[in-house]
C-alpha positions as CSV (number, residue, x, y, z in Angstrom):
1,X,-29.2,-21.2,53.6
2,X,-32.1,-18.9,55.6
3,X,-35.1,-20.8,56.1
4,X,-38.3,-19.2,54.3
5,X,-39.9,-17.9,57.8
6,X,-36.5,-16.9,58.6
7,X,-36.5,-14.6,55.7
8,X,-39.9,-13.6,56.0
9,X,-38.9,-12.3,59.9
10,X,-35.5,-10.3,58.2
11,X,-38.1,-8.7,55.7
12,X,-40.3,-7.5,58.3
13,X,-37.3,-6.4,60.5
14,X,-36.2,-3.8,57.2
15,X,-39.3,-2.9,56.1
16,X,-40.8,-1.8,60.1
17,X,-37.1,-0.2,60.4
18,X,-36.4,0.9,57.3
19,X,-39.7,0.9,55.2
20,X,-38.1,-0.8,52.3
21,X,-34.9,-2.2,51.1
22,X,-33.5,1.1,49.6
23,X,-33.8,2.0,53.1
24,X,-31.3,-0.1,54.3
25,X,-29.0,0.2,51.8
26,X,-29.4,4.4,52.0
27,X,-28.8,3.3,56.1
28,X,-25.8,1.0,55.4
29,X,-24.4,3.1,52.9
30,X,-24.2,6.1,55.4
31,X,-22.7,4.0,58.1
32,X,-19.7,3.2,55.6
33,X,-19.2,6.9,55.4
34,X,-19.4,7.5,59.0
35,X,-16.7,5.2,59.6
36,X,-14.0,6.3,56.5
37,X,-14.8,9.8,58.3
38,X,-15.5,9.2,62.3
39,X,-13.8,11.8,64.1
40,X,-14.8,14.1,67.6
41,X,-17.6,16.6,66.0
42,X,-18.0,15.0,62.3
43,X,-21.1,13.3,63.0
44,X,-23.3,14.1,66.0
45,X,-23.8,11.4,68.9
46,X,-27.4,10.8,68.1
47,X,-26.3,9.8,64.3
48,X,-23.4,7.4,65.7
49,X,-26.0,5.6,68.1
50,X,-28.0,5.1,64.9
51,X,-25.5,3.6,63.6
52,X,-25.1,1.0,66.2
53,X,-28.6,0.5,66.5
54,X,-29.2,-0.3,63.1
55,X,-26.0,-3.0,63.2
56,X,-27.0,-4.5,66.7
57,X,-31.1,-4.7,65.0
58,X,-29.5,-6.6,61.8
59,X,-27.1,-8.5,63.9
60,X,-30.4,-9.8,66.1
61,X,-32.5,-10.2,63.0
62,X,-29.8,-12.4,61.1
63,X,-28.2,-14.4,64.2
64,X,-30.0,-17.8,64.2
């Protein structure tokens, strides 16, 4: 179980990144693609590091 302040700290994490929950999803949603479709010159470099940024940012905001 995630403590209250816990959650409170993932919430601000999404809605500073991603300015709601919908965001995230829209963000996750899109990496999913990426990856059933990452090939050289599908997706630029800059939408790839996004990617990773946005995995790394909810890998910091969930590990304990």
């Amino acid at each position: 179980m995630i403590e209250p302040t816990r959650l409170e700290e993932i919430s601000e994490w999404i809605t500073e990144s991603y300015g709601s929950e919908a965001g995230l999803r829209q963000q996750l949603n899109h990496i999913v693609f990426m990856l059933h479709f990452l090939q050289e010159d599908v997706f630029s470099p800059r939408e790839v590091q996004d990617a990773v940024e946005l995995l790394k940012g909810l890998e910091d905001v969930l590990a304990p």
